[in-house]
ZAMARGU-4260 file (C-alpha; in steps of 0.2 Angstrom, whole numbers, plus 5000, padded with zeros to 4 digits):
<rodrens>
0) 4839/5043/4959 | 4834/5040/4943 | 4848/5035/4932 | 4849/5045/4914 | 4862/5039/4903
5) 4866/5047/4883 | 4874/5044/4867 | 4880/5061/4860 | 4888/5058/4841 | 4891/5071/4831
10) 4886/5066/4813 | 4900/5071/4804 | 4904/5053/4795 | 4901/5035/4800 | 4897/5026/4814
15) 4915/5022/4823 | 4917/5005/4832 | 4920/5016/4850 | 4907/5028/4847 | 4896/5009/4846
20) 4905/5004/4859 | 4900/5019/4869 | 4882/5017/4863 | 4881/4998/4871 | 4888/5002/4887
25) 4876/5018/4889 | 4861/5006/4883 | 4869/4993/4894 | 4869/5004/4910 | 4854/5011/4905
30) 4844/4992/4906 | 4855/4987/4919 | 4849/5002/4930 | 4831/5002/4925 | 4835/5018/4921
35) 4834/5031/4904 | 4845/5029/4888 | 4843/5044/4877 | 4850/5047/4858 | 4855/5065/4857
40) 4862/5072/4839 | 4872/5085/4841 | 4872/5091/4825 | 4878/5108/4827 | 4891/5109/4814
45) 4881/5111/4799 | 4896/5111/4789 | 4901/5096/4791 | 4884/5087/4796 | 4873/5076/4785
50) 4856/5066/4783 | 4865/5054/4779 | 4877/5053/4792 | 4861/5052/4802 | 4854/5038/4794
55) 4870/5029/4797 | 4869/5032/4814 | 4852/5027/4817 | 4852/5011/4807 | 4869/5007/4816
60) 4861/5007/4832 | 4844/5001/4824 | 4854/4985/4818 | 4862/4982/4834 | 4847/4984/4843
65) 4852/5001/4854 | 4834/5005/4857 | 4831/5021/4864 | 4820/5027/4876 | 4812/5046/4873
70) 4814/5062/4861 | 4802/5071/4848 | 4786/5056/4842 | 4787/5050/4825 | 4772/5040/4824
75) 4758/5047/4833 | 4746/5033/4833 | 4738/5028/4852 | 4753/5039/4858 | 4772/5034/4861
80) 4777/5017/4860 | 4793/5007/4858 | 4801/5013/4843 | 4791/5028/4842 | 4805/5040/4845
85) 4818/5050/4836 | 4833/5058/4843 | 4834/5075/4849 | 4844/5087/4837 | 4855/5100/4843
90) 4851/5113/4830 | 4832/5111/4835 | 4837/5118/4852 | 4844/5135/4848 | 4832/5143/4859
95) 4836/5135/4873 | 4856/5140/4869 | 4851/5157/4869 | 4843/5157/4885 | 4858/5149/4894
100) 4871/5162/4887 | 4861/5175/4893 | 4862/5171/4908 | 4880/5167/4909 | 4882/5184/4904
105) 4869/5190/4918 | 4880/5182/4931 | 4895/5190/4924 | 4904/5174/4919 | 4902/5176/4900
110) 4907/5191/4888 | 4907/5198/4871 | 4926/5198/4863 | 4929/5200/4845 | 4911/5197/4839
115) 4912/5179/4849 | 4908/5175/4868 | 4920/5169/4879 | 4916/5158/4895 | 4927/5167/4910
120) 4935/5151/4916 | 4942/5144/4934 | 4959/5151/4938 | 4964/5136/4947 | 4966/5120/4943
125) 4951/5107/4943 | 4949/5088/4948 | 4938/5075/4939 | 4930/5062/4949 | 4930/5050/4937
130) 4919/5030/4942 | 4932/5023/4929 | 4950/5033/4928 | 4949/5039/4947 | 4950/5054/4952
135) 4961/5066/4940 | 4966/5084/4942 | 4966/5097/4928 | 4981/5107/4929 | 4982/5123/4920
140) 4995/5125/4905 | 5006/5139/4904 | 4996/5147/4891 | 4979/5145/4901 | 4989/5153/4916
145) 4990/5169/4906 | 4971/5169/4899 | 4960/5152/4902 | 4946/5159/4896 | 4938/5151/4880
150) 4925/5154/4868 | 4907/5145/4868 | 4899/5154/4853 | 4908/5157/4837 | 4908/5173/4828
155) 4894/5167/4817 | 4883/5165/4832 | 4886/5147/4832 | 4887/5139/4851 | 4903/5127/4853
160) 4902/5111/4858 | 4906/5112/4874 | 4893/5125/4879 | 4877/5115/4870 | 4882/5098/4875
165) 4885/5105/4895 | 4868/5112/4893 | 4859/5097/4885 | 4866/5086/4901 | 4859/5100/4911
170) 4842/5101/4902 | 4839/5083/4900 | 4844/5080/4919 | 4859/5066/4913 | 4866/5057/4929
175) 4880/5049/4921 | 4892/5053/4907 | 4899/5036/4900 | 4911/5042/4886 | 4929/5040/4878
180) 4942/5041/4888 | 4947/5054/4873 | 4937/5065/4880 | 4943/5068/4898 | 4953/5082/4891
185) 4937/5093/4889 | 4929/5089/4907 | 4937/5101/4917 | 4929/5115/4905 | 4913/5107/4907
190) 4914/5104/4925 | 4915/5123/4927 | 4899/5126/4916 | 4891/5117/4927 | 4897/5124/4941
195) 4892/5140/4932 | 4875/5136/4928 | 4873/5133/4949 | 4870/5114/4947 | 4879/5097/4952
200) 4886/5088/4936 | 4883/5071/4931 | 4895/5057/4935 | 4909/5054/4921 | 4915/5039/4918
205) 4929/5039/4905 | 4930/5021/4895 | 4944/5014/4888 | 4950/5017/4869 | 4950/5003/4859
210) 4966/5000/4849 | 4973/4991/4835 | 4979/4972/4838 | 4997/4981/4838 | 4993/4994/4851
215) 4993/5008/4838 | 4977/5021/4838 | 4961/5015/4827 | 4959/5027/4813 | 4945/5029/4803
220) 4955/5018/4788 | 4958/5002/4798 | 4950/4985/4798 | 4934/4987/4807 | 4933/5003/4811
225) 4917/5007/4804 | 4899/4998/4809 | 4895/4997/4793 | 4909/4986/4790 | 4899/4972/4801
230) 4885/4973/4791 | 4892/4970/4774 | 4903/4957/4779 | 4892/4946/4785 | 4893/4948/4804
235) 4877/4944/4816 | 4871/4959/4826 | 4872/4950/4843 | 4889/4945/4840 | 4895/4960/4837
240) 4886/4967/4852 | 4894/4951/4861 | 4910/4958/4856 | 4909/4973/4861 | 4903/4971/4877
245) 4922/4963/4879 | 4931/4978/4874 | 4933/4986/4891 | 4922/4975/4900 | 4924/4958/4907
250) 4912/4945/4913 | 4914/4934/4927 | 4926/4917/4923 | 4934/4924/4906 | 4917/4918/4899
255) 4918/4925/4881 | 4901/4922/4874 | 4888/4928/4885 | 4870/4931/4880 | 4865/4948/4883
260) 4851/4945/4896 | 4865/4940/4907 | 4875/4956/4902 | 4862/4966/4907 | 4859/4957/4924
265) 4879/4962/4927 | 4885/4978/4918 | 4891/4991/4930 | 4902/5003/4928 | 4916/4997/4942
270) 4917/4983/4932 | 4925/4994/4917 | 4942/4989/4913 | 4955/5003/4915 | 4969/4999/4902
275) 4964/5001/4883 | 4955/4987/4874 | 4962/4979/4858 | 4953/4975/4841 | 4956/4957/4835
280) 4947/4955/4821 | 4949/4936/4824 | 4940/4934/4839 | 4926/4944/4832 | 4926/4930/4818
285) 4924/4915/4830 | 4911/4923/4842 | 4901/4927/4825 | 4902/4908/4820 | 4896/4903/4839
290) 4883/4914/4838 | 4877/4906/4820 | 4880/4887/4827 | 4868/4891/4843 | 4855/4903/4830
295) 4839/4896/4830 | 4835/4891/4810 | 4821/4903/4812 | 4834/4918/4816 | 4847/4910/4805
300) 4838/4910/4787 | 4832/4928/4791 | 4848/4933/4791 | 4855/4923/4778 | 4840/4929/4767
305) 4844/4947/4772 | 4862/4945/4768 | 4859/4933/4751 | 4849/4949/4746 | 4862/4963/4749
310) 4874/4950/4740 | 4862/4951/4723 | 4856/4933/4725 | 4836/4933/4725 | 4830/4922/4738
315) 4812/4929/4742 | 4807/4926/4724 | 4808/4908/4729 | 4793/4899/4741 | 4797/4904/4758
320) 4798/4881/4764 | 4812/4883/4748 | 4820/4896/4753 | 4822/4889/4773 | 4827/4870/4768
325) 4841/4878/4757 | 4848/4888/4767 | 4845/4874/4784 | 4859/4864/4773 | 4872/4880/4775
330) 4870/4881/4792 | 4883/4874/4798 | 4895/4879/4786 | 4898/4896/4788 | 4905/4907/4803
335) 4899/4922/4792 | 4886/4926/4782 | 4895/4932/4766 | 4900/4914/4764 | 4884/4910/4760
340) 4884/4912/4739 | 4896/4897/4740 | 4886/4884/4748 | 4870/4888/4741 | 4868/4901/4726
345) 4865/4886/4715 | 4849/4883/4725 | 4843/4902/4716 | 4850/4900/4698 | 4841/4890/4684
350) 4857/4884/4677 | 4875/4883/4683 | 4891/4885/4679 | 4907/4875/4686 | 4917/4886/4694
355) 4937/4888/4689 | 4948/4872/4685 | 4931/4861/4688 | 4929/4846/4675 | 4916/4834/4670
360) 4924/4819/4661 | 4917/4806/4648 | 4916/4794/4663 | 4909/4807/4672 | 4895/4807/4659
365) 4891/4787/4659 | 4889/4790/4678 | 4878/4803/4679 | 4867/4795/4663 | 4866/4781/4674
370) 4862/4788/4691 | 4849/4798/4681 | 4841/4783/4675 | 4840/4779/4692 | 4834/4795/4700
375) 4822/4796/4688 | 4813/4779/4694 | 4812/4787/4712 | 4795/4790/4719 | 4803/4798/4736
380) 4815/4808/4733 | 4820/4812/4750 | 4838/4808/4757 | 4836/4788/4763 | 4830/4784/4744
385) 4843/4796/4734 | 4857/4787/4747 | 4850/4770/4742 | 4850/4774/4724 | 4868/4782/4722
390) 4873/4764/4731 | 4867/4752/4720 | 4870/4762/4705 | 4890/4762/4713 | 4888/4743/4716
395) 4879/4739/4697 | 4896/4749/4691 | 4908/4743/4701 | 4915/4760/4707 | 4917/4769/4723
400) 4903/4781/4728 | 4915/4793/4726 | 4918/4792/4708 | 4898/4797/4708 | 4898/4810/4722
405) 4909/4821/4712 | 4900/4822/4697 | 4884/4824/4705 | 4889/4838/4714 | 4899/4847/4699
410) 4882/4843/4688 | 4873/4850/4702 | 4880/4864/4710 | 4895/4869/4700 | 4907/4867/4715
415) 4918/4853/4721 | 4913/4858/4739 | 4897/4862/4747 | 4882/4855/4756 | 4879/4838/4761
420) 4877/4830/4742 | 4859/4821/4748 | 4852/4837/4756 | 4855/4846/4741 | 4847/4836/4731
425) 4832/4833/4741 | 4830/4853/4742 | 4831/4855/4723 | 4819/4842/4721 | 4818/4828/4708
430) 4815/4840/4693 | 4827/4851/4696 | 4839/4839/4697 | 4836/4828/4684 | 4837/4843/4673
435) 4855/4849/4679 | 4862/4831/4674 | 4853/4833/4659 | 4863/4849/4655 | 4877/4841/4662
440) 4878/4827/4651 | 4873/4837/4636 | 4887/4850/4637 | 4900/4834/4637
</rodrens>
């Protein structure tokens, strides 16, 4: 058998951390299996559905790196290829609603009340075989025990969810179900549809929520709830994709940073944890600034770049060897990429400011007068010669380097902290940073 796997969101909003979550471990069955991931939107509601919403959810997944695997062609050229695909839209499938109610009601298992159709229901109670929560029986409540019947098209001739989305399974032949655990409550109806529609459902397999750090539900206002949040806060795709793979899901050895290739090699479902994962923003933030520390520089400045932009700092108007040596002094600084603007948004500005409390004194100004007299003589002006000549000009002075290291960087950079002080310089280059003393000095 060939395994068919889906991701289902409704876009109604943003992109929640679980439905991601949900997403990765699809995808990660999906790759582990050799099998089929499919993105399905079911978009039904148009009331509450938007383009945007959409967008969110393909970037979110796009960011990630969630490819998926068929639906609709977007670019035609030499056929289908990587990428190539949209999702599949519920509301472009009404016909093939239509036809499936029909023949419910043909069968006699669903019926016109009130202007709406009702699914007749199982009068008994039904059992879920779960491959995560175990088997789980339905009981019926005491209301259902007097009508269990339910409705599967509105009033308005709009199909419920649980009618398109049994269907879609159907349709698209989906093996397995990999969803919330929240939504175990509405597999007893679909069970039934299947049952109705004279076919063998998928395998369900229910995952763990994912809570707060104090046990309490996620709602849609708490730390990290949204995708979105990862992005703009400076968070590396593959290690938020690292760190989701641990909510609900354990490798071998309590590893915590595994690389993906190896996730892939061992995801299975019988491995999904039973009790609800946790949401320490914390860890996230350590695994982010592993991932950064191992990054090639290549992957790295990309990044960086992408996030310096969003930040409103203008790196790509700088030569590309610039813009990588700057940002190759940061690197191991940060453990997110919105800590970037302090180590090197002085490599993107003409001039400088010193930031709060900051101070350049008169003796500051003999020293940096007398370091640029020194500079100035350099033919290399690479690290080795710019140590060599902060030195002697310490020793000709009778100083420690420190009482130059300060002001050079202050002159500089406009921060007490920063970069390594001779890397810096080297990356601004001789003219750049005989001007900033010169400003420095002048503004004494």
């Amino acid at each position: 058998m060939s395994v068919r796997v889906r991701f289902a969101p409704s876009p109604t909003g943003f992109l929640h951390i679980g439905g991601a979550r949900t997403a990765l471990f699809n995808w990660l069955y999906a790759r582990h299996m050799q099998g089929t991931f499919v993105l399905r939107i079911e978009d039904t509601d148009t009331a509450r559905n938007t383009q945007e919403a959409v967008d969110v959810i393909l970037n979110g997944l796009r960011w990630l790196g969630l490819d998926w695997d068929e639906g609709p062609v977007t670019s035609a050229a030499d056929g289908p290829s990587k990428g190539a695909y949209g999702p599949y839209f519920q509301s472009q499938r009404a016909d093939i609603y239509k036809v499936r109610i029909e023949e419910l009601k043909a069968k006699g298992l669903a019926y016109e009340q009130d202007g709406a159709i009702k699914f007749r229901m199982e009068r008994s109670p039904i059992v879920i075989p779960d491959l995560v929560v175990g088997n789980v029986t339905r009981e019926l409540t005491d209301r259902e025990k007097l009508d269990p019947d339910f409705v599967i098209v509105r009033s308005d001739g709009q199909p419920v969810f649980h009618l398109v989305n049994v269907i879609d399974d159907l349709e698209m032949k989906i093996t397995h179900v990999i969803r919330g655990e929240d939504h175990l409550a509405n597999t007893a109806k679909h069970l039934a549809l299947f049952r109705a529609f004279g076919v063998e459902p998928p395998k369900y397999a229910h995952i763990p929520l994912i809570l707060n750090i104090d046990g309490s539900k996620m709602s849609k206002r708490d730390t990290g709830a949204s995708l979105s949040t990862y992005l703009e806060e400076g968070y590396a795709p593959e290690s938020v994709v690292n760190y989701l793979y641990l909510l609900g899901w354990s490798p071998k050895e309590n590893r915590e940073v595994v690389p993906l290739k190896e996730v892939i090699e061992m995801f299975d479902l019988p491995q999904i944890l039973r009790h609800n994962a946790r949401f320490d923003i914390n860890k996230l933030h350590w695994i982010n600034g592993e991932y950064i520390k191992s990054m090639t520089s290549h992957r790295f400045n990309t990044l960086a770049a992408d996030a310096l932009e969003r930040l409103g700092i203008a790196v790509r108007s700088y030569p590309p060897d610039y813009v990588d040596a700057a940002l190759a002094t940061a690197k191991e600084k940060v453990k997110q990429f919105t800590e970037l603007p302090q180590f090197t948004a002085f490599y993107f500005k003409e001039t400088v400011e010193l930031e709060p409390g900051a101070q350049l004194t008169a003796a500051d100004k003999e020293s940096l007068a007398a370091l640029r007299k020194a500079f100035g003589k350099l033919d290399a002006f690479n690290v080795e010669a710019l140590t060599a000549a902060l030195k002697q000009v310490a020793a000709e002075r009778k100083v420690k380097m420190g009482a130059l290291v300060h002001p050079t960087r202050l002159a500089c950079t406009g921060s007490t902290v920063g970069p390594s002080l001779y890397h810096l310089l080297e990356v601004l280059g001789k003219e750049q940073v005989l001007k900033r003393f010169d400003r420095a000095i002048t503004s004494l």
